[in-house]
N, C-alpha and C positions, 0 to 999 in steps of 0.2 A: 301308790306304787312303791314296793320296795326295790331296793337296789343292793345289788348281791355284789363282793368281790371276786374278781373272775382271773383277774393276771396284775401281771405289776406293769408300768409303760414299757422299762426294758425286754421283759419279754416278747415283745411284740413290734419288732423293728418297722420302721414304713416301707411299706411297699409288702408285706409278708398279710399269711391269712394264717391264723390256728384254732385246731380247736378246742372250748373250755367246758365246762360244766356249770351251770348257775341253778344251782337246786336240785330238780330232778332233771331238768333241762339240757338237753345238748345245744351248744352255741359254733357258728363261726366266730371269730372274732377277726376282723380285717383293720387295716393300720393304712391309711391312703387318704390323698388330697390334704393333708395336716389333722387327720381326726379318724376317731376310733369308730365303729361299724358293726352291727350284728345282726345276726342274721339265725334262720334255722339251720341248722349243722345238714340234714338230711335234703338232696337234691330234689323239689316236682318229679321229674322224670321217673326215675327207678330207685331211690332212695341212697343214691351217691355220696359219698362222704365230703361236703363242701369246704372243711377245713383243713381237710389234704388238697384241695384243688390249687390254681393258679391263678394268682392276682396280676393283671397286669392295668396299671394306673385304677379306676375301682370298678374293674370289669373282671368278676370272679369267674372260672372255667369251672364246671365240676370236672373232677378227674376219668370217671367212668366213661361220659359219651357228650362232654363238650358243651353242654346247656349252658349259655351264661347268664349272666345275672348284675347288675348295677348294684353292690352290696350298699349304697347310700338311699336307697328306696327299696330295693326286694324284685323291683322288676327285669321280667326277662327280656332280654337283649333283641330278641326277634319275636314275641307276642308278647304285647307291653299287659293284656290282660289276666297274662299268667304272673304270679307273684308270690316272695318269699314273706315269711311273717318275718316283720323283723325289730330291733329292741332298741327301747331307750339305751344312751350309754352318755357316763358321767366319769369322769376322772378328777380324780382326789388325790392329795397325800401323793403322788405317785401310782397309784390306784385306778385301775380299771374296774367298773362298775355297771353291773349290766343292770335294767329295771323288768321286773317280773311284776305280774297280774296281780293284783289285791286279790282276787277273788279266791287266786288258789292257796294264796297263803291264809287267807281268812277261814276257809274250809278245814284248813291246818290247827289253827288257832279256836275251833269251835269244838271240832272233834276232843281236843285236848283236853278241854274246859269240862265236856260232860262226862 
């Protein structure tokens, strides 16, 4: 897995949700319980923007029609079967760091090659 830089810690006060870019990737990135959180930016429901929504302790709201989501696992609040894909996160240096698929950077790195 690689791990992409995404924000710096200050950017991302606790308690707040924003959102960043890791590759070609749309990310939430949430700041709650002492640790960093990520998630797919785009809501299940109707494709809601999750990193405009509202974090309250680590229960994200999407902003369009209210679905929520436990940004610490991906799952939804009221059918635990429905669920967010969501990412490695490492902090370095100050450094927020999200972790992306081998496979698709390896896809990246083969195309290159020939």
């Amino acid at each position: 897995m690689d791990f992409v830089a995404v924000a710096r810690v200050e950017d991302v006060p606790p308690g707040t949700i924003r959102s960043v870019r890791a590759g070609d990737e749309e990310i939430a990135l949430a700041h709650c319980n002492g640790g960093f959180y990520a998630v797919q930016q785009h809501c299940l429901h109707l494709q809601g923007p999750l990193g405009e929504g509202r974090l309250e302790g680590c229960v994200l709201t999407c902003p369009w029609h209210g679905w929520q989501y436990d940004v610490r696992t991906g799952q939804n609040e009221f059918d635990l079967a429905i669920q967010l894909h969501t990412y490695d996160v490492q902090v370095e240096d100050g450094e927020i760091r999200v972790g992306l698929q081998e496979s698709t950077r390896e896809n990246d790195s083969v195309s290159s090659r020939t």
